[in-house]
N, C-alpha and C positions, 0 to 999 in steps of 0.2 A: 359601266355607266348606270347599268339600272339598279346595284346595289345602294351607288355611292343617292340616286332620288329617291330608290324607297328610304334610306337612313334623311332624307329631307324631308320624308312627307312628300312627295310630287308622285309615291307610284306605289303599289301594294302587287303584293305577290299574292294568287290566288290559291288556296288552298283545298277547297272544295270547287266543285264540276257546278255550273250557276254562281257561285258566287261574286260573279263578275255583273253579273245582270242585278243581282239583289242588291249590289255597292250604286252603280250605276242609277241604279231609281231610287236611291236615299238621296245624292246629292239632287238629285230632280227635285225630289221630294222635299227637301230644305229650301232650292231655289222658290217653289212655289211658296213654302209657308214663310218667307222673310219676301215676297212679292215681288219676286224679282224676273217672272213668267209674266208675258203679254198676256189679257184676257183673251185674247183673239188666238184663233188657228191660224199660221201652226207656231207652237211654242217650243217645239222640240224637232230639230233635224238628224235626219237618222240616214244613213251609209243605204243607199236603195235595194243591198241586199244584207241587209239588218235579219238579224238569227230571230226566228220565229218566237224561242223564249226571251227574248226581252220585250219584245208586241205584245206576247201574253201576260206580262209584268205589269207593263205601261198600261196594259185597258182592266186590269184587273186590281190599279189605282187610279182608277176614273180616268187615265190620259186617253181615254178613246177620240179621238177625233183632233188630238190637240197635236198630235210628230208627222212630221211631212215626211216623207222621201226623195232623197236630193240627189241626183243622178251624180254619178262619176263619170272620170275619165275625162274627157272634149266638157263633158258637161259642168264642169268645175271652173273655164275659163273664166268666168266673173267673179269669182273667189280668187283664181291665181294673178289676174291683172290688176284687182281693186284690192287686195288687203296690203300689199306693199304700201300703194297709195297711204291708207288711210293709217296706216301706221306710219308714214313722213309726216301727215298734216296733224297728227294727234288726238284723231277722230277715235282710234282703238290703240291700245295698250299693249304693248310684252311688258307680260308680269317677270320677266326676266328668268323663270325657271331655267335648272339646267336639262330639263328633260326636254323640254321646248327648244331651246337650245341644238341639243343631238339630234333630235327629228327634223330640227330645218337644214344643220349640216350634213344630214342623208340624202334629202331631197335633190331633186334635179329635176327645173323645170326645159321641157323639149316641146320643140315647136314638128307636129304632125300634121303635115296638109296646111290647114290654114288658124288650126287650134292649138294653144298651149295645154300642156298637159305635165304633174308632177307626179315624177316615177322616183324608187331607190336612186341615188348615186351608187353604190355600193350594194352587190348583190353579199348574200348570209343574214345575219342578225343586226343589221342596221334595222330600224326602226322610223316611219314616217306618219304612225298612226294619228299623235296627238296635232299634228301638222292635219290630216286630212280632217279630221276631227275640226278643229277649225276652221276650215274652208264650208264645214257643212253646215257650220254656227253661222258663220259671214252669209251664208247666201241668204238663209234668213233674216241676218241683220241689215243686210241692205234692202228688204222689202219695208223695213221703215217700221217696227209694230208698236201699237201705243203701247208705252208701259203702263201698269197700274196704275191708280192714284196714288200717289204718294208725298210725302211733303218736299220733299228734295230727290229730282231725276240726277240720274247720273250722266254726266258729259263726255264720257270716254269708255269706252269698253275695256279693259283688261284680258287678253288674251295668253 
């Protein structure tokens, strides 16, 4: 599966040690300069235990103050119960990848106590990254943030 998306374009094999962090703040780095980054804090959601060298990336292209830390686990329950939602009503988009795709057919959301929470279906090399990845975009995106100025806002998110 992750040959057949890196030959799409949905995934890149890393070659060198960081270069996951240096890819990672280019696309950041595009999204700001086509304005597509809230002025406001926070612009960027990050996994609350996010690897020390990409914080050092991010404040070392000015995103200091700008990436939240978005708790997992229980703490994702607004992400897991609201982006279904919002992808029936048309508020957010699947961009229909097939790697998006694989990572949601991984998933398996379990109800713990009184919290939903989504773990592997499938323990080995199944993959749910891009899936959580999302969840820590939405929790952001339901805080509402202005977009830029710009002449035509966008009415759908693409996920």
């Amino acid at each position: 599966m992750l040959d057949d998306a890196e030959r799409a374009g949905e995934y890149v094999t890393c070659e060198d040690i960081g270069q996951e962090v240096y890819e990672a703040c280019d696309v950041i780095d595009r999204l700001e300069n086509a304005g597509l980054l809230p002025n406001e804090t926070p612009a960027i959601g990050l996994d609350s235990f996010g690897i020390a060298k990409l914080l050092d990336e991010l404040e070392a292209r000015d995103y200091a103050g700008r990436f939240f830390s978005v708790g997992q686990g229980y703490q994702l329950q607004q992400a897991v119960l609201t982006l279904p939602r919002r992808l029936k009503d048309g508020k957010f988009l699947h961009g229909r990848s097939g790697l998006m795709g694989w990572n949601v057919g991984n998933a398996k959301t379990e109800l713990r106590g009184s919290n939903y929470t989504v773990t592997k279906a499938v323990a080995g090399s199944a993959k749910i990254d891009l899936l959580m990845a999302t969840f820590n975009a939405a929790v952001l995106m339901f805080g509402h943030p202005k977009p830029p100025k710009r002449k035509a806002k966008p009415r759908v998110f693409i996920i």
